[in-house]
C-alpha positions in Angstrom: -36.6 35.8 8.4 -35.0 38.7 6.6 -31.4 38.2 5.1 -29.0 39.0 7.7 -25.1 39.2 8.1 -24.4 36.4 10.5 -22.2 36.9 13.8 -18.2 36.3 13.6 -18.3 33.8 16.0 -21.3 31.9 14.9 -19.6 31.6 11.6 -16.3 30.2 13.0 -18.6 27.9 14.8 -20.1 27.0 11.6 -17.0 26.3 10.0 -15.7 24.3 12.7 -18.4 21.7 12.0 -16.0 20.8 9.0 -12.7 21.3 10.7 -13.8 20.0 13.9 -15.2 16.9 13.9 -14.0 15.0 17.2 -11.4 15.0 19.6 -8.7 13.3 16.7 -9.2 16.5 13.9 -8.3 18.7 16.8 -5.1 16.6 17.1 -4.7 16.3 13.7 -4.6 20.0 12.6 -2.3 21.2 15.8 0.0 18.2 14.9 0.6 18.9 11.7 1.0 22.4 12.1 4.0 21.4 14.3 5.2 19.1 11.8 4.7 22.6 9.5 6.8 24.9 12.2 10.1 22.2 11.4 9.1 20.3 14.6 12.1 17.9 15.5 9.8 16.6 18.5 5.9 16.7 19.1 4.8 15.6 23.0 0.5 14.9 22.8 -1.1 15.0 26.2 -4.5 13.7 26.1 -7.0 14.0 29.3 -10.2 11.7 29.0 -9.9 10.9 25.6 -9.7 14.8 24.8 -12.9 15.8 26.0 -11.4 17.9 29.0 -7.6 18.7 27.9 -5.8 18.0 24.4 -2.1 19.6 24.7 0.5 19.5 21.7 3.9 21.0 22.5 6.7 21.3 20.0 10.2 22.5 19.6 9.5 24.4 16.1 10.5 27.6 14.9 8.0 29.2 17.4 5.3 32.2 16.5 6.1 36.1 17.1 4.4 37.9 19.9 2.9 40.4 16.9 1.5 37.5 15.2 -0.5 35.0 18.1 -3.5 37.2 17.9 -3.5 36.9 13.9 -3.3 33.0 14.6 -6.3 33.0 16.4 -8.2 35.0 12.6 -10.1 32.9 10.4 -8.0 32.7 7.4 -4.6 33.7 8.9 -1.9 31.8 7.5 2.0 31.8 7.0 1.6 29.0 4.6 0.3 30.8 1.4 -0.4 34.2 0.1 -1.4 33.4 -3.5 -3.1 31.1 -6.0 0.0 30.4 -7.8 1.1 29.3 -3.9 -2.2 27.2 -3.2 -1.4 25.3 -6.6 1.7 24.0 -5.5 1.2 24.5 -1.6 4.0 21.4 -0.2 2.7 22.3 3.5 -0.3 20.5 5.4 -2.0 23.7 6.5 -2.8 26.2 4.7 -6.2 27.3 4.8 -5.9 29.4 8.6 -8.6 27.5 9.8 -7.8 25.3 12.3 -7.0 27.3 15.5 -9.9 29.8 14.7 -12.1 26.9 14.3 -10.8 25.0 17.4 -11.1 28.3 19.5 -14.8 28.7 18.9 -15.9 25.4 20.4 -13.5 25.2 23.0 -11.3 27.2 25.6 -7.7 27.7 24.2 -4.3 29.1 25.2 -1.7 29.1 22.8 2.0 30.4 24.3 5.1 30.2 21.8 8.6 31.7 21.7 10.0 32.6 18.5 13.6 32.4 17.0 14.2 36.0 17.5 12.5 36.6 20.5 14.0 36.4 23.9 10.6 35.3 25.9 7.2 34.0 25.4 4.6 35.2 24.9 0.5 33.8 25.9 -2.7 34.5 24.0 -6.4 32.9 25.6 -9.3 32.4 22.7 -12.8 32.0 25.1 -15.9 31.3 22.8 -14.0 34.1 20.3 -12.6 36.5 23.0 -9.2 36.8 22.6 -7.0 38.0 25.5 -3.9 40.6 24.7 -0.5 38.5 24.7 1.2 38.6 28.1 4.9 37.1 28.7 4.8 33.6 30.4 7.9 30.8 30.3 8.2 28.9 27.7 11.2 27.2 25.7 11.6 27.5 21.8 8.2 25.9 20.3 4.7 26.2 20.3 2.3 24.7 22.9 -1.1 24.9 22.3 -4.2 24.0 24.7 -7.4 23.0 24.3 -9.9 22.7 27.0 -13.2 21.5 27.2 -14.3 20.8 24.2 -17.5 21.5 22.5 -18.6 23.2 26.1 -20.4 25.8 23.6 -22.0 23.6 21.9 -23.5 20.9 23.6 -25.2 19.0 20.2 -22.2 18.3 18.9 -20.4 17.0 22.6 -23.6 14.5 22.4 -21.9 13.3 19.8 -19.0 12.4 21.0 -18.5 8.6 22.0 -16.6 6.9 25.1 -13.2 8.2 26.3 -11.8 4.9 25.2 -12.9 5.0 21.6 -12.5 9.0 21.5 -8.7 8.2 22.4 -8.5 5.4 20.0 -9.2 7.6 17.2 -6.6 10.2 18.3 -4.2 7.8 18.2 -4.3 5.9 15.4 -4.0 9.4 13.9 -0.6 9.7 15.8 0.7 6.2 14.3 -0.1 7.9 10.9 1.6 10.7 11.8 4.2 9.1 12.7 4.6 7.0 10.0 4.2 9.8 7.5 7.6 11.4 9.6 10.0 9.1 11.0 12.8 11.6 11.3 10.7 13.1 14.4 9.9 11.8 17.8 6.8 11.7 18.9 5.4 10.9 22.6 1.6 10.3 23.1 -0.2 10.3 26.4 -3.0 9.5 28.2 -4.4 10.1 31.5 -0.8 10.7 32.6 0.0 7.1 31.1 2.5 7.2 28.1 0.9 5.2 25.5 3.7 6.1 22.4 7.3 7.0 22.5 8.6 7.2 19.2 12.5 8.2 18.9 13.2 9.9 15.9 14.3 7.1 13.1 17.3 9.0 11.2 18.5 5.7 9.2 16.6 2.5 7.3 17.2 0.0 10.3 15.1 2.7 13.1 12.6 3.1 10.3 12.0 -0.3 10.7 11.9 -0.3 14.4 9.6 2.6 14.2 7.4 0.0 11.4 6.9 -2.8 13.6 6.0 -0.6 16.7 3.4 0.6 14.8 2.4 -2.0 12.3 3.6 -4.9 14.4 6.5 -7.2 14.3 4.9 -9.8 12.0 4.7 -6.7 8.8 8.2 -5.8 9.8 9.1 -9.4 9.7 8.0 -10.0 5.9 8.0 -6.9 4.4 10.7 -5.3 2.3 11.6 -2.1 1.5 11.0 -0.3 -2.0 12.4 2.6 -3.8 12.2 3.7 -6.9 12.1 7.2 -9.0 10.7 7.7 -12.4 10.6 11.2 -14.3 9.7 13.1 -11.0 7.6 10.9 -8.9 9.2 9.5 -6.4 7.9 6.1 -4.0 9.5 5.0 -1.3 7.9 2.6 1.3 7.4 -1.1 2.8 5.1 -3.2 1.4 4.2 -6.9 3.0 5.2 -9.9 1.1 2.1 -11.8 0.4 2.3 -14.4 2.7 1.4 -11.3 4.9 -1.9 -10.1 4.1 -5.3 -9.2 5.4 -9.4 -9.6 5.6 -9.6 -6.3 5.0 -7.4 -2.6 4.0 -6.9 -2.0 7.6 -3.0 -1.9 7.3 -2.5 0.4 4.2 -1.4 3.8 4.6 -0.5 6.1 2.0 1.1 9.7 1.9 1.8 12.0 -0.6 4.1 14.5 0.1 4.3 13.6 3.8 0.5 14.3 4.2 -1.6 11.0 5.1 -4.9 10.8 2.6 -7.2 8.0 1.1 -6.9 7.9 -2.7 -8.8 5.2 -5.0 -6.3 5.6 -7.7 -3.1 4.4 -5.6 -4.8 1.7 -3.8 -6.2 0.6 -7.1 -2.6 0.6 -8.5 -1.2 -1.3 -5.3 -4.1 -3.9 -5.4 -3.0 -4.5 -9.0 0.6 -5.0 -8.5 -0.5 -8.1 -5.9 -3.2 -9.7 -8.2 -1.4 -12.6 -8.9 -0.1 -13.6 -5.9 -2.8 -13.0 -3.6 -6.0 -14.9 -2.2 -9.3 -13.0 -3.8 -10.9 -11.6 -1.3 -7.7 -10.6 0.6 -5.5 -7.3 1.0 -2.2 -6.2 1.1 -0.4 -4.0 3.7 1.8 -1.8 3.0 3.2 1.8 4.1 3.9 3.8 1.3 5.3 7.4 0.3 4.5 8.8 -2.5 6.8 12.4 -3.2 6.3 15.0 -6.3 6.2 18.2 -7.9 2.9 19.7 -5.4 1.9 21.3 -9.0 1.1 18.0 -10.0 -1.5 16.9 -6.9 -4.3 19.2 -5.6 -4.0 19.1 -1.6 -7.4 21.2 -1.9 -10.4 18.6 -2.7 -11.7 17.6 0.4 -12.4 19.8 3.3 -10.4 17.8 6.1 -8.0 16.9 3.3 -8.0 13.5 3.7 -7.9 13.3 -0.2 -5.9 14.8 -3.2 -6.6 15.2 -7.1 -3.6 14.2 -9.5 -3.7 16.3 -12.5 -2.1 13.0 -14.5 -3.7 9.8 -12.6 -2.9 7.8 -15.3 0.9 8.1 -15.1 0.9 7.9 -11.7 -0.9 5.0 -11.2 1.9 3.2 -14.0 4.7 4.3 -11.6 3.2 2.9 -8.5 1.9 0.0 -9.8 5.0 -1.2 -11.9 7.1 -0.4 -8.8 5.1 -2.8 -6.3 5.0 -4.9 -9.1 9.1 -4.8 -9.7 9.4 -5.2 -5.9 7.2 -8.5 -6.1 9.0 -10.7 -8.5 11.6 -11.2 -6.0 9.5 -13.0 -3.8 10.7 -16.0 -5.0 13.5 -18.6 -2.8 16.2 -17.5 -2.5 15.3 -14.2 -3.4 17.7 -11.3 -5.7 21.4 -13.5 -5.7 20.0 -17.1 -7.5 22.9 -18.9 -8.5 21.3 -22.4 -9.2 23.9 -25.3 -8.6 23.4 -27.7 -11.9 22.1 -31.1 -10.9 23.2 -34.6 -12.5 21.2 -38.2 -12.3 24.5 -38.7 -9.8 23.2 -36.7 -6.9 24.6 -36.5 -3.4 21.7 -38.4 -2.4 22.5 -40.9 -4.7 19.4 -42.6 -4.4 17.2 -44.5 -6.9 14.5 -43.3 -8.7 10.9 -43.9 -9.0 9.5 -44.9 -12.6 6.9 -43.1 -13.9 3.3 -44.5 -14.0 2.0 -45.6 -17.3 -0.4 -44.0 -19.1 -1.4 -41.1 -20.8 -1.0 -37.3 -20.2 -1.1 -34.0 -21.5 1.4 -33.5 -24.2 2.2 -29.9 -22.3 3.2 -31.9 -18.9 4.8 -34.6 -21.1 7.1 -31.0 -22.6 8.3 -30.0 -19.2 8.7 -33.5 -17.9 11.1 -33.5 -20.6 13.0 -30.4 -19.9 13.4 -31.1 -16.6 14.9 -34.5 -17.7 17.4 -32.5 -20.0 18.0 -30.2 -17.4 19.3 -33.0 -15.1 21.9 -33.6 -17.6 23.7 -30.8 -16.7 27.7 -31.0 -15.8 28.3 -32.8 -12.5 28.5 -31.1 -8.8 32.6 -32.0 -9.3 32.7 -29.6 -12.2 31.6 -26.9 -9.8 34.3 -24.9 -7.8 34.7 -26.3 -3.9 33.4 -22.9 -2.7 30.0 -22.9 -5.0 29.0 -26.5 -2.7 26.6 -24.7 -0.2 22.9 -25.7 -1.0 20.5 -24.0 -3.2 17.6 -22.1 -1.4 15.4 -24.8 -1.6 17.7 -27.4 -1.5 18.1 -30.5 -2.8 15.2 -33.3 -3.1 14.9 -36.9 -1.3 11.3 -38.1 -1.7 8.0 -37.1 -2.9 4.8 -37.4 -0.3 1.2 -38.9 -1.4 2.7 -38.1 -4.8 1.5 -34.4 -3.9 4.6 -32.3 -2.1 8.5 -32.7 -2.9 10.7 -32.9 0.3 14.2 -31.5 0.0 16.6 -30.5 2.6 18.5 -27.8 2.6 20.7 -25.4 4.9 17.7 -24.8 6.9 16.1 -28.3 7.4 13.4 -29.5 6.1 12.0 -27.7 2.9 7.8 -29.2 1.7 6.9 -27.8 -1.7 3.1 -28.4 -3.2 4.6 -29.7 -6.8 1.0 -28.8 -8.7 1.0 -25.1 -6.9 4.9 -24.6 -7.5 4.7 -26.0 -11.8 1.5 -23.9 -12.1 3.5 -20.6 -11.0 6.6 -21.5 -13.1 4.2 -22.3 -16.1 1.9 -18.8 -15.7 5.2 -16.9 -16.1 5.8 -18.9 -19.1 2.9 -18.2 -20.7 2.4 -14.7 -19.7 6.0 -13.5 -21.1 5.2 -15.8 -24.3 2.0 -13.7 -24.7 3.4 -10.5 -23.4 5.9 -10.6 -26.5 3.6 -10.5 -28.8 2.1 -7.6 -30.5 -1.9 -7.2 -29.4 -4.1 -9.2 -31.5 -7.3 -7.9 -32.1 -10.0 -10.8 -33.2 -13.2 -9.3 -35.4 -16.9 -10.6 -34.3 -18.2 -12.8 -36.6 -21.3 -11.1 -35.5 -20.8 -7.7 -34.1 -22.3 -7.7 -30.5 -24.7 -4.7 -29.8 -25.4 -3.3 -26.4 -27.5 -0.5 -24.9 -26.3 1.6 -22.3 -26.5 5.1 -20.9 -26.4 7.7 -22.7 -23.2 9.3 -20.4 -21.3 5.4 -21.2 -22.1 6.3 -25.1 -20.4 9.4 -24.5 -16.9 8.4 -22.8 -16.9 5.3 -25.8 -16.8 8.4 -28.3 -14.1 9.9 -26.0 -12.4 7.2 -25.1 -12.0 5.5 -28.7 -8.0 5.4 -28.8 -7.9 4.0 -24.9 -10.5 1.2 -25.9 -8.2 0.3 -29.5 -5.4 0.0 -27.2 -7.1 -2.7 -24.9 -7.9 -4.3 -27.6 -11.6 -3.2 -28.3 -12.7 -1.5 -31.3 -16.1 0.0 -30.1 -18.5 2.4 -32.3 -21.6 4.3 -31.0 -24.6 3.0 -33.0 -27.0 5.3 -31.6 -27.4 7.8 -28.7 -27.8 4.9 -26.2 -26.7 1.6 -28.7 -22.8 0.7 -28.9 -21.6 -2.0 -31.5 -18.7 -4.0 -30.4 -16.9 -5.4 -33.6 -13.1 -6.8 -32.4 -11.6 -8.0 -29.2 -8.4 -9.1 -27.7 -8.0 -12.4 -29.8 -7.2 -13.9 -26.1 -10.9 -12.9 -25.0 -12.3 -14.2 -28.4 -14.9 -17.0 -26.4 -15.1 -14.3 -23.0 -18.5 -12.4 -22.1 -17.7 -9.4 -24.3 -20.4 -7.5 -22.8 -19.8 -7.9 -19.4 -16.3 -7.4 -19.7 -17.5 -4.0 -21.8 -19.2 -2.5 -19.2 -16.8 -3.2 -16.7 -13.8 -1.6 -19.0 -16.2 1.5 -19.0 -17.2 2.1 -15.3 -13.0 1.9 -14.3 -12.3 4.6 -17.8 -15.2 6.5 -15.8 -14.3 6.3 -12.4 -10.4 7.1 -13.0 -9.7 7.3 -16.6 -8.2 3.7 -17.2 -9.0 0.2 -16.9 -7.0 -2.9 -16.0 -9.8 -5.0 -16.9 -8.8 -6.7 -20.3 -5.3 -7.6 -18.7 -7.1 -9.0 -15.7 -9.2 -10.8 -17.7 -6.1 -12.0 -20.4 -4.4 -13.3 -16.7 -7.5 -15.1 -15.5 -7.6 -17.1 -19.4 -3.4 -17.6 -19.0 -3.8 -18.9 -15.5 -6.9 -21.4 -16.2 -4.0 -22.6 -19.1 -1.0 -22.7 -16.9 -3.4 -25.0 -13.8 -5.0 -27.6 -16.4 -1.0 -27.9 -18.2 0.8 -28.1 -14.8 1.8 -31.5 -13.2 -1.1 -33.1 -11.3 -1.1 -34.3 -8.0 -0.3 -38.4 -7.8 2.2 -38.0 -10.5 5.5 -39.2 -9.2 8.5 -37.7 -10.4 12.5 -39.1 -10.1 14.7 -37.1 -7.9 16.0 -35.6 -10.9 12.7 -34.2 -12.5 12.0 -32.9 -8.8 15.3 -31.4 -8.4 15.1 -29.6 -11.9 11.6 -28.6 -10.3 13.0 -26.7 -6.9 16.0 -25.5 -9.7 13.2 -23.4 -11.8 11.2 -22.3 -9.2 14.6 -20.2 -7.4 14.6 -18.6 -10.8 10.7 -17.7 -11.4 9.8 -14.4 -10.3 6.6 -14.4 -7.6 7.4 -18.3 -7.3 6.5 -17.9 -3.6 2.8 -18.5 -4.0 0.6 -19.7 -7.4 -1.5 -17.5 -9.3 -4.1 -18.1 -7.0 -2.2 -16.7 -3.6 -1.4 -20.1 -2.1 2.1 -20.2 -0.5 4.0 -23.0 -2.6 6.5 -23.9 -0.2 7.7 -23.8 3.2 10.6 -24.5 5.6 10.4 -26.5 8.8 14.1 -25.8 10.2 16.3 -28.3 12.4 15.0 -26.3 15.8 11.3 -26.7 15.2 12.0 -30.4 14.4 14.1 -30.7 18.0 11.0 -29.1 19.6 8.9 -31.8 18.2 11.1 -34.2 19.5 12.0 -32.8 22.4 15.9 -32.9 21.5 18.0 -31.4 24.0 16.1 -31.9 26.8 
């Protein structure tokens, strides 16, 4: 077959197999084009699962009558007109594909009213035939609809699954949409059924409303809000407390700029922020906001743009990971305001104490068995003003259980807390602001360690020299494929170097930095902090236990161990009266 121009509508067609994948894309593009137009409220009317009728009507700023035939052009667009523009483009469209694509494998009408204009006008798109506007009534907006899709090309409606699933995609593109703009309402139906009605959230507490209607109650009911700005990058959000967390990343949702994407390097920086605290093998939720100068993210890199480029990774990764990390060392009891009430050997209880068992034990337990002992020779509750004589948030302790969990009580009820879990937290802290405030120690091989790798891994080692020295590993290429590993962190001294080498390498590949050495330095300090913690079937006096619950209301992340189990909980006066059926 000789080379041939190919047919203006067979192209569009063409180019709709990237832009127009199902049902959802369709919603997605004429969405977000509202959303583009200053949109206050979007109404989606979906008619068997968007196969026969998708219709998206807003009250935006509306499209001139000289310009709906223009729409309808492959690469017609209000949204740029320049390279410098398409480098900082802050828009969601901008490419003029969308309704050109959309009208080639489907029957459209699109009617708007402008600003300036006194009436609306109409334009129909019929596999690429595009009528001549004529005036029809509409108010201020845009309604655009789409009709039969994929009647032209019957392949690709093969494809297509069952109303029900088609529909489930469109919507949980609505709930992203929605999330990614709260200020706007947005009403979804479906078969004439209204699925989602979404008032516009203008302040934090409707926010939250809109959150749980979308995420649930339960995320809205432990999450907390963050916000924090550093040198232009800005993130603002709700992330779940790590009580709250998953199987898998089916609750995380990320925008940048107000557009909704899928981005390795923030949900690496997120997963880092919760590595202490959480289960392995279990994720976070969060919905998160991530706003900067567009110069500095490329919108551009994927053809449905589900995914951006940042031209400096590395910082923002730092920002968003030390912000979710900020935001987590709260989750302790009691939370920001931790004014611990001193405690005496004269309690309130003023009960006796347990002896301690003979024997021997670790001389680090032995240290904090101590302190807490000193600790409980603080200034009576007398010496503390009448209004400072509310509890504590975790109360105040009356026995120990199986020699395993402290009982307190405080303004709550009842208050259990796993001794070993809760000292291990409050000792991993310890120990990683001890080694935190020291400067890096690196530890020379006795025996250098050689390793072969490929060739492109020799490469980045000769590239990355000053980014390895600063984790700690001083690395030189031996040969085209041979490295020589010669110091490590001291920390890592007795770790597998090569191992840990290789893995240090594929992260500095994949997004140009690695966590790995601190990972690994947290793994060593929390091995330290478990074997040095009190063990189980140790009893403790009421004053060692109360020094205990005083500590942990002042650790940061003292909610759950290093390992992601919780560390306490509450069991309040009217769950007790339910168990024993009080007040019936």
């Amino acid at each position: 077959m000789p080379i041939q121009q190919l047919p203006s509508h067979l192209i569009n067609q063409i180019a709709a197999g990237e832009v127009v994948e199902r049902p959802a894309s369709v919603v997605k593009e004429l969405v977000e084009n509202s959303l583009d137009a200053g949109a206050q409220a979007v109404q989606i009317d979906i008619v068997a699962g968007g196969q026969k009728l998708l219709r998206i009507r807003d009250d935006g700023k509306g499209i001139n009558k000289s310009e709906l035939e223009l729409a309808l052009s492959r690469h017609a667009t209000s949204k740029i007109s320049s390279l410098d523009d398409l480098e900082a483009v802050a828009s969601l469209g901008f490419r003029g594909e969308a309704l050109p694509s959309i009208a080639s494998v489907a029957r459209l009408t699109l009617c708007s009213r402008s600003l300036d204009e006194d009436s609306a006008w109409q334009v129909e798109a019929d596999g690429g035939n595009i009528s001549s506007p004529a005036p029809a009534a509409h108010p201020q907006g845009t309604t655009v609809e789409v009709h039969d899709l994929f009647y032209n090309t019957p392949a690709r409606r093969r494809f297509l699954r069952t109303e029900r699933t088609e529909f489930g995609h469109i919507e949980k593109w609505i709930r992203r949409l929605a999330l990614s703009r709260p200020e706007i309402a947005f009403t979804l139906t479906h078969n004439q059924r209204t699925v989602l009605q979404l008032a516009a959230a203008k302040d934090e507490d409707a926010q939250r409303h809109r959150v749980a209607k979308i995420c649930g109650d339960a995320f809205a009911e432990q999450c907390v809000y963050i916000e924090r700005e550093v040198e232009g990058i800005a993130l603002a959000g709700w992330i779940a407390l790590p009580t709250f967390n998953r199987s898998q990343p089916d609750l995380q949702y990320w925008f940048v700029n107000g557009r909704s994407i899928s981005d390795k390097t923030l949900a690496h920086a997120v997963r880092h922020a919760y590595r202490d605290v959480l289960f392995h093998g279990r994720y976070p939720a969060y919905v998160l906001n991530l706003t900067m100068d567009p110069k500095g993210v490329d919108a551009n890199a994927h053809p449905a743009k589900h995914e951006v480029r940042f031209r400096d990774g590395r910082r923002v990764h730092g920002v968003v990971s030390q912000a979710v990390e900020v935001a987590l060392k709260d989750t302790r009891p009691g939370g920001h305001d931790i004014t611990p009430i001193p405690m005496t050997r004269n309690t309130v209880f003023n009960q006796g104490t347990m002896p301690l068992p003979h024997g021997p034990s670790p001389s680090a337990v032995r240290e904090t068995l101590a302190t807490y002992r000193s600790m409980a020779t603080a200034p009576s509750l007398a010496d503390v003003p009448e209004h400072a004589t509310e509890a504590p948030p975790l109360g105040f302790a009356i026995a120990q259980l199986a020699g395993v969990y402290i009982l307190a009580e405080n303004r709550d009820g009842l208050v259990v807390v796993d001794m070993h879990a809760a000292h291990e937290r409050i000792t991993y802290e310890k120990l990683k602001r001890s080694y935190d405030d020291r400067a890096l120690v690196r530890q020379p091989l006795l025996v250098p360690e050689t390793i072969s790798v490929a060739e492109s891994e020799a490469n980045l080692v000769e590239h990355s020299g000053a980014a390895l020295e600063q984790l700690g590993l001083v690395v030189d290429r031996s040969g085209p494929t041979t490295l020589t590993v010669r110091e490590v962190p001291a920390l890592l001294r007795s770790a597998d170097v090569e191992s840990l080498l290789r893995d240090v390498l594929a992260d500095l590949s994949e997004s140009g930095q690695s966590n790995r050495v601190d990972d690994a330095s947290d793994d060593f300090l929390a091995t330290m902090a478990c074997h040095y913690s009190v063990r189980a079937n140790r009893l403790l006096t009421l004053d060692e236990m109360n020094a205990l619950l005083r500590e942990m209301e002042m650790t940061e992340r003292a909610d759950q161990c290093n390992h992601g189990r919780p560390t306490w909980t509450t069991i309040t006066m009217s769950e007790l009266d339910r168990l024993f059926l009080r007040g019936r």
